[in-house]
N, C-alpha and C positions, 0 to 999 in steps of 0.2 A: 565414445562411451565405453565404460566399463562392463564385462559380462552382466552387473548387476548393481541396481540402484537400491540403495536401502531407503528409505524414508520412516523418520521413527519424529513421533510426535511430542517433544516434553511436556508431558502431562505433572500434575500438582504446581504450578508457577502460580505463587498467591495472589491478590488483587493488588497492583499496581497502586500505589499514592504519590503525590504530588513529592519528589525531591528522591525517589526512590534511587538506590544505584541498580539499573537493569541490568550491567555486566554481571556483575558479584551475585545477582537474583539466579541468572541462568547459570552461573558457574557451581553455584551450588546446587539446584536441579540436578545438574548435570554428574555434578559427585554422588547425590543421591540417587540417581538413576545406573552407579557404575559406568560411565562414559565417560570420556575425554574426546575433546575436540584432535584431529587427526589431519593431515595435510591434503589440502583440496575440499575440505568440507563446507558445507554452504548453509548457512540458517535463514530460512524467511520466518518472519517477527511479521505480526499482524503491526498496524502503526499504532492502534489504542494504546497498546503498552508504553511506547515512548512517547506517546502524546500526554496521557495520566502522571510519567513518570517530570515531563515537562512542565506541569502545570496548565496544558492548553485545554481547559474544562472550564466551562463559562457556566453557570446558573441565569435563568431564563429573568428572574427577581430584580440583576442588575444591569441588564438593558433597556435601553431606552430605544422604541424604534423610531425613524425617521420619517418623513410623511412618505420617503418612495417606497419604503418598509409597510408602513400602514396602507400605501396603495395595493401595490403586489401583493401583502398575503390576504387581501379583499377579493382582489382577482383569483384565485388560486386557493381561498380558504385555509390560509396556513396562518401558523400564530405569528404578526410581522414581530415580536424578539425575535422568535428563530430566522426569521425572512433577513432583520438586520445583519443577525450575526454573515447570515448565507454574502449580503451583501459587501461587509468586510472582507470576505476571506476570496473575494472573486475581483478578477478586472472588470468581467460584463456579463449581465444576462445575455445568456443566446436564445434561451426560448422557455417564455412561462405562458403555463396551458393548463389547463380541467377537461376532462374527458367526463362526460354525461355520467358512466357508471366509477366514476371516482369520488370519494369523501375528500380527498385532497389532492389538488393539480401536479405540476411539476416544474420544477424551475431547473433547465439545465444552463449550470455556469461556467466560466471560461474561470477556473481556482487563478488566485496571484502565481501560483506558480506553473501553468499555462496550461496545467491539467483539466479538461473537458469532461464534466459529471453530473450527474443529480445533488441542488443543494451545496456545492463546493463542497462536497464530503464533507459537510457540519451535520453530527448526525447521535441519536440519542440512544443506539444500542452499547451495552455493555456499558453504561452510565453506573457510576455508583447511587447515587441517588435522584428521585423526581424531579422535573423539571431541569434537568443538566445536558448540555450540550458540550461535543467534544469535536475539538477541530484536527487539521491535521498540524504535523508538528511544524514551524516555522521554514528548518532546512531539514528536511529530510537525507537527503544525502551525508550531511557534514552531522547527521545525529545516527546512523548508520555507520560512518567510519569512526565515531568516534567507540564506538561500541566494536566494532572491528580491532581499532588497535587497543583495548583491553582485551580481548580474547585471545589475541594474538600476543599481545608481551605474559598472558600467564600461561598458555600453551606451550609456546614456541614452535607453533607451525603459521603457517598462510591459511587464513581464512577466510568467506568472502559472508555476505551479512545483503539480505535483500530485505527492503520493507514493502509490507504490503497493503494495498486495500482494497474492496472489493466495488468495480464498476458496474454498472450495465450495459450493454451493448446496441447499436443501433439499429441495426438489422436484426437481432436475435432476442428471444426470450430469455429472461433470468440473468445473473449475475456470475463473474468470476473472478478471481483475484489478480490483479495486477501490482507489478512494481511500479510505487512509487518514488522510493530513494534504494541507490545502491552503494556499494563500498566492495571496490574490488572485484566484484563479479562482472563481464561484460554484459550490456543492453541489449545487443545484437550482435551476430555473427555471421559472417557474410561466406557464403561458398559459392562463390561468382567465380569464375575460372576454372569449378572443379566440372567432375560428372556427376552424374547417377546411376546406378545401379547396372544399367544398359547402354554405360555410356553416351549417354547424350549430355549435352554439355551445359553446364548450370549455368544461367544470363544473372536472373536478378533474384535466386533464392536468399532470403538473409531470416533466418528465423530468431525471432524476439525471444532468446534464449532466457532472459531475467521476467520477463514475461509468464512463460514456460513454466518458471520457478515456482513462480507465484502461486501460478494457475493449479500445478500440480498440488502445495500446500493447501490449496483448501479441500481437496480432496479427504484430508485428516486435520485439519481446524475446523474442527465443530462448534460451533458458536454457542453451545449450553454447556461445552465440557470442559471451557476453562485452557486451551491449547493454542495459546497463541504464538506460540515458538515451535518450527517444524526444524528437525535436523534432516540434510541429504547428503548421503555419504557415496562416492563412487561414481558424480558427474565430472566430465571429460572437460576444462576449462585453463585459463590460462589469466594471472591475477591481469590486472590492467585499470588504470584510470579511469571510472564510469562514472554517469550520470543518467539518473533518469529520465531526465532532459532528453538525452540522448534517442530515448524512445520515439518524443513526440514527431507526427509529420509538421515539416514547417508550412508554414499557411500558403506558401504562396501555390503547394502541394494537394492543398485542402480542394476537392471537388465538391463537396457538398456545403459551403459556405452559403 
């Protein structure tokens, strides 16, 4: 790490439509704000934005739910549209439940892309209009680089692109942001072999660096201010083939199954 990390939030980035170019969005932000992207810079992008820009926005009007859809949000008091949609976007319910002092239960699901959350991140903040729901983007990763390598041919430096969204935690109260898809930035970093401070020798430290990223951006992603693109200028990193895949523990790892 560098003496010092800047984190600068691109604030005014308009509302997001269906077919939108999000490179050419932020690039001009970013002329209006007098910034240029710089070598080693890292941007986490909330995923709305390349979700909106994708089309992945469903209205509640043109679903039809299924009867396991109409079971489950009976169980759980949710609208089964939303239930359906939750059910597409996932391989399996892990766990749907109501808690006495809740208006509405929880459904945690295993997302198609093997991400574990509330709802398969199908979810109705930052919707442009009522009754809309918005999913995550199909490849997050390969929509992540692809916005990578337009930043990068109008630049001409390396730059890395985290997307993000915001989890729950199972142990813990409240919410933080997590990478979902990466491009260029590593998942994790592994300082097995090094030391510490005092010398004692690091076994299995490997801290979720993209993670990190994330987590840090929402510190300045205020979700009323319209800031869904954080820049970080001055983290210590090295480009390299990722996936947020790469995150997940594989099951056979899972204690808590």
């Amino acid at each position: 790490m560098s003496q010092s990390l800047i984190v600068t939030p691109l604030s005014g980035i308009p509302n997001i439509k269906s077919g939108d170019d999000l490179g050419s969005i932020l690039i001009e932000q970013l002329d209006e704000m007098g910034l240029a992207l710089q070598q080693g810079d890292v941007l986490a992008i909330a995923h709305k934005v390349f979700s909106k820009a994708e089309g992945c926005v469903y209205h509640l009007s043109d679903i039809t739910p299924s009867s396991e859809a109409l079971a489950l949000g009976e169980k759980v008091n949710k609208d089964p549209r939303k239930v359906e949609l939750i059910l597409r976007e996932s391989k399996r319910i892990i766990r749907a439940d109501i808690r006495p002092d809740q208006e509405q239960g929880t459904l945690i699901a295993e997302h198609n892309l093997g991400f574990k959350c509330a709802n398969a991140a199908v979810d109705e903040s930052n919707a442009d209009e009522a009754d809309t729901l918005i999913t995550l983007p199909k490849n997050p990763d390969q929509s992540a680089q692809a916005l990578r390598d337009q930043l990068q041919a109008h630049y001409g430096v390396s730059v890395g692109v985290v997307m993000t969204d915001t989890f729950g935690r199972p142990w813990r109260l409240g919410q933080v942001n997590v990478a979902i898809g990466l491009a260029g930035v590593p998942a994790t970093v592994s300082w097995e072999g090094g030391v510490d401070a005092f010398g004692n020798p690091l076994q299995v430290t490997c801290p979720a660096f993209a993670d990190e990223i994330a987590a840090a951006s929402g510190l300045v992603m205020i979700k009323d201010k319209k800031t869904p693109a954080i820049l970080f200028r001055g983290l210590d990193w090295s480009p390299t083939h990722s996936s947020a895949a790469d995150i997940l523990r594989p099951s056979k790892e899972d204690l808590f199954r």
